[in-house]
C-alpha positions as a printed NumPy array, in Angstrom:
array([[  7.599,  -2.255,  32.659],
       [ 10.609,  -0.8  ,  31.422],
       [ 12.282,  -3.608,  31.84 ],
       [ 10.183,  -6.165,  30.662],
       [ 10.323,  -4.365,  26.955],
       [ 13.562,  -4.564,  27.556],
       [ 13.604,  -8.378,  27.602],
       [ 11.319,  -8.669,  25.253],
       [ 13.3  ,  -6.857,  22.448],
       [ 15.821,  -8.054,  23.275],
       [ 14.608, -11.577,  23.1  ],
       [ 12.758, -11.483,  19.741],
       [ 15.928,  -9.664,  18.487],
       [ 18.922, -12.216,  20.211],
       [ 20.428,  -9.026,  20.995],
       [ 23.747,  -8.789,  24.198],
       [ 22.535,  -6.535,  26.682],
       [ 24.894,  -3.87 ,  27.577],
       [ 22.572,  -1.561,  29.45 ],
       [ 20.007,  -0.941,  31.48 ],
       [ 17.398,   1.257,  29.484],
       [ 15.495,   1.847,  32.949],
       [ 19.139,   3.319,  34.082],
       [ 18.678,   6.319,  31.832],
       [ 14.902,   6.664,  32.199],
       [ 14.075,  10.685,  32.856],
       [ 10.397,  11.446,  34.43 ],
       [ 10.824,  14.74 ,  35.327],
       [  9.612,  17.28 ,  32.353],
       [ 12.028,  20.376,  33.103],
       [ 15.16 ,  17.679,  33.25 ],
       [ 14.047,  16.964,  29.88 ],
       [ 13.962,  19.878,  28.71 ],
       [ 17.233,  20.889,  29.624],
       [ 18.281,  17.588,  27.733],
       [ 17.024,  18.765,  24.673],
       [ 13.363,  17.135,  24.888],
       [ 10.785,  19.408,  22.537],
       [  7.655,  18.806,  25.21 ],
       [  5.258,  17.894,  22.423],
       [  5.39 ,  13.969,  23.57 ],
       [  5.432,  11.644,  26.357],
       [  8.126,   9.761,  25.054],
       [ 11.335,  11.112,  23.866],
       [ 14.416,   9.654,  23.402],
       [ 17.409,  12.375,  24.211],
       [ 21.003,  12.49 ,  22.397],
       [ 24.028,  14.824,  22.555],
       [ 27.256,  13.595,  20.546],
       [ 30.139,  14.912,  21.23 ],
       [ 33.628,  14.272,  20.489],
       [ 32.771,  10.806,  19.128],
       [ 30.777,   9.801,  22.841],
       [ 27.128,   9.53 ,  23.09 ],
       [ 25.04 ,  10.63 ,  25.6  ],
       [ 21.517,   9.306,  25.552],
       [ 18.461,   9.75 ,  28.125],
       [ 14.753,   8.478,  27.697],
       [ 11.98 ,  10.582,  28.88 ],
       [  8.554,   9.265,  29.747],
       [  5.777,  11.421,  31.135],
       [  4.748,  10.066,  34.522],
       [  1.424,   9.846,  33.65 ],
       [  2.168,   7.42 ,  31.222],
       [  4.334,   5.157,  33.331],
       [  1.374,   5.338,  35.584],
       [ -1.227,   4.106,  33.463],
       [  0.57 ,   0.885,  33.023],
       [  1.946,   0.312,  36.695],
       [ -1.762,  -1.652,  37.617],
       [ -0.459,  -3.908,  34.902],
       [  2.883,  -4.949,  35.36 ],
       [  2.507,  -8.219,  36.229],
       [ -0.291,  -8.912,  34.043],
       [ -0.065, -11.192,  30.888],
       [  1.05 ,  -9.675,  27.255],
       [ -2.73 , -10.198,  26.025],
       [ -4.253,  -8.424,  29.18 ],
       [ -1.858,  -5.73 ,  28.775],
       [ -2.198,  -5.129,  25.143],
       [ -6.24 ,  -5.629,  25.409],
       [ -5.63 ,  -3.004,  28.428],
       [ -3.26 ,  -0.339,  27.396],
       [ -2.523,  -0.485,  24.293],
       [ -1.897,   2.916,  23.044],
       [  0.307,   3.394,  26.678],
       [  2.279,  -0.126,  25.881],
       [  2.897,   1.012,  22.544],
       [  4.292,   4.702,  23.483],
       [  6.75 ,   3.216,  26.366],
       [  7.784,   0.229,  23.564],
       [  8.464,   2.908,  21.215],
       [ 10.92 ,   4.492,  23.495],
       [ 12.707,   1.092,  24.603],
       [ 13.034,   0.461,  20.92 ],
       [ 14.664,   3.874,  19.722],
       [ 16.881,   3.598,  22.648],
       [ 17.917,  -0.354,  22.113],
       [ 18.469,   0.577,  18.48 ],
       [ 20.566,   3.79 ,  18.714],
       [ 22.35 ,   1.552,  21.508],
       [ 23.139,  -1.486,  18.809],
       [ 23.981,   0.502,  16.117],
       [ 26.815,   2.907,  17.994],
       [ 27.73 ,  -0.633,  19.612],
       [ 28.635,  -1.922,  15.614],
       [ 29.956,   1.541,  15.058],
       [ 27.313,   2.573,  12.625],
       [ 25.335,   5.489,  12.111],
       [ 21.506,   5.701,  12.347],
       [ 18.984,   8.114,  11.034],
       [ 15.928,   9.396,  12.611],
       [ 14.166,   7.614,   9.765],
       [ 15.481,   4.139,  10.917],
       [ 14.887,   4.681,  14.462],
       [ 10.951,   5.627,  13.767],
       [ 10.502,   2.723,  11.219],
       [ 12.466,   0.336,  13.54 ],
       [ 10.173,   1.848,  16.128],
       [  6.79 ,   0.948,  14.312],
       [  8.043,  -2.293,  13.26 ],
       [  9.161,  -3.677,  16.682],
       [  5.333,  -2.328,  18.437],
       [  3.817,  -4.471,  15.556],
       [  6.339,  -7.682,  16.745],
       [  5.479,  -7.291,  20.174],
       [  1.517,  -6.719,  20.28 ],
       [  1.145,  -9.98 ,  17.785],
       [  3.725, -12.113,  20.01 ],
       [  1.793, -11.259,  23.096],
       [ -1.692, -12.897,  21.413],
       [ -0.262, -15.423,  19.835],
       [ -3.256, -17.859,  19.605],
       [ -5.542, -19.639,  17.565],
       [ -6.787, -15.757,  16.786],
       [ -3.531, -14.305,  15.871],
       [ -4.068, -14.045,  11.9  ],
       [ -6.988, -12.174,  12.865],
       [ -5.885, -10.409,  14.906],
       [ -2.911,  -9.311,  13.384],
       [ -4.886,  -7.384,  11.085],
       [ -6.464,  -5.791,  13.122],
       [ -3.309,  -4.835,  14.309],
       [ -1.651,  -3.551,  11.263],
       [ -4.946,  -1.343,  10.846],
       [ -4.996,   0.169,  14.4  ],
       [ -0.68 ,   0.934,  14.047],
       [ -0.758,   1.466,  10.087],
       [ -4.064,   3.019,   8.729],
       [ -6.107,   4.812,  11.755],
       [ -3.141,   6.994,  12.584],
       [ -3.067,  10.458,  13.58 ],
       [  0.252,  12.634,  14.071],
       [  1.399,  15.604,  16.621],
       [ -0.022,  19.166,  15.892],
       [  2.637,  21.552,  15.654],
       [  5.143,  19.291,  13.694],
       [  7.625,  20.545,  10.827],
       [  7.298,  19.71 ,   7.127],
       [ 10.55 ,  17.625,   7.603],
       [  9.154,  16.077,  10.882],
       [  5.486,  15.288,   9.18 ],
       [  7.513,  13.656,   6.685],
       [  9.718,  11.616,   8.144],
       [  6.588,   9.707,  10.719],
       [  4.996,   9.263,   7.919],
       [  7.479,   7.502,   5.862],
       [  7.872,   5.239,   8.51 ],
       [  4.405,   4.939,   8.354],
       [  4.853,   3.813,   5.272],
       [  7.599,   1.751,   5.239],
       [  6.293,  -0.06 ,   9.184],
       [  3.087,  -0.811,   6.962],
       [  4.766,  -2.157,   3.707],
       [  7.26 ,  -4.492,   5.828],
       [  4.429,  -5.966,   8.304],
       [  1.883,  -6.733,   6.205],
       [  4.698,  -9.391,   4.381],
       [  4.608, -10.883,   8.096],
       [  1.679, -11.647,   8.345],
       [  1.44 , -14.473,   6.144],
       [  4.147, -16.037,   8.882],
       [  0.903, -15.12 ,  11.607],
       [ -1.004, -17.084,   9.213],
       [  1.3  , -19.73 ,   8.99 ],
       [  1.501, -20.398,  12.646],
       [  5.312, -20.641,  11.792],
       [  6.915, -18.183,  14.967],
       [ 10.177, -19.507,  14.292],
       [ 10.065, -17.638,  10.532],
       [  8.525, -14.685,  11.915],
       [ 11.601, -14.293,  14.358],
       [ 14.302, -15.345,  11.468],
       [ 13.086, -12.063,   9.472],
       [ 12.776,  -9.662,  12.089],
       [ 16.319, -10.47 ,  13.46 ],
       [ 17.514, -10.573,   9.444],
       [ 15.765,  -6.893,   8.904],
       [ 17.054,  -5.613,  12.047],
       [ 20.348,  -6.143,  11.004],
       [ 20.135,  -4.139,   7.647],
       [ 21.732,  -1.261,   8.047],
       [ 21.045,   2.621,   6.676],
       [ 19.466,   2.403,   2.836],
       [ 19.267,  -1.306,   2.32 ],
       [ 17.069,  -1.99 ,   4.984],
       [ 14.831,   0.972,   4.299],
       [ 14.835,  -0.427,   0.351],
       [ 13.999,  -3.678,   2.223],
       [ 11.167,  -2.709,   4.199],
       [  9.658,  -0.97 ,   1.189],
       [  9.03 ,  -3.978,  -0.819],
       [  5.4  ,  -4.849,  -1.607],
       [  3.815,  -7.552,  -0.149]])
């Protein structure tokens, strides 16, 4: 499954791979803690710089892995419809891990803010893509609602922390509700052109960028 996000991201995004993202995938909870991970989540992407060089591991919780194995080879719809909230976790992590990945690729930095509203963003791209029918304007919003409004957040988070998911939040929600008119539209090939034009914004423009009303 891993690998399928993979292509998928990569795909909607025209982006060169250069790694394989199930090549650093961690399952085991005490290696991830020794790499750092806080063991509030089953998804954490892991990252020690030093001297310039990256090094970069992405935990999943076995559990989680498991409730999507019975659907690996089933369609996008069927798995959305059938593990949604699981999909969504394990895209998350591809997506942090793809973006850290492109930006230290084009030798640019990358806040934890970016990589959380990148995050949001690309779950949003990939659950409407998958049902991409004569439904999808409907069901895009009732997308945006389940990702955007009926959200809840870890217990035991920082002020900082708190802050940060939910100005992605806020930012996910601002940017995707301009795409769905593009849903609406039927018109894929416009829904692509601005999430590859977005992705490439870097730092403060493309958080200014994603902020803008609808």
């Amino acid at each position: 499954m891993v690998d399928r996000v993979q292509e998928q991201l990569e795909s909607i995004y025209r982006l060169d791979r250069r790694f394989e993202v199930a090549d650093f995938v961690v399952q085991d909870a005490t290696v991830a803690r020794e790499l750092g991970a806080t063991g509030r989540a089953d998804e954490e992407l892991l990252v020690l710089e030093e001297k310039g060089e990256l090094e970069v591991a992405l935990y999943f919780a076995p559990a989680l892995l498991e409730r999507l194995r019975a659907l690996e080879s089933a369609s996008g719809a069927v798995l959305v419809d059938g593990e949604m909230d699981a999909y969504c976790r394990l895209a998350e992590g591809v997506s942090h891990f793809l973006y850290l990945a492109w930006a230290a690729h084009h030798g640019r930095t990358v806040t934890l803010l970016e990589l959380e509203t990148q995050a949001e963003v690309d779950k949003f791209a990939l659950c409407v893509l998958h049902k991409w029918n004569d439904t999808a304007r409907s069901w895009a919003g009732e997308l945006h609602s389940r990702l955007f409004e009926r959200v809840s957040y870890l217990p035991g988070l920082n002020p900082d922390e708190r802050h940060r998911y939910e100005e992605a939040n806020r930012l996910s929600a601002a940017y995707c509700q301009r795409l769905i008119r593009h849903v609406a539209e039927r018109r894929m090939d416009r829904l692509l052109a601005e999430l590859r034009y977005s992705y490439r914004l870097g730092a403060e423009a493309k958080l200014r960028y994603l902020a803008r009303a609808a």
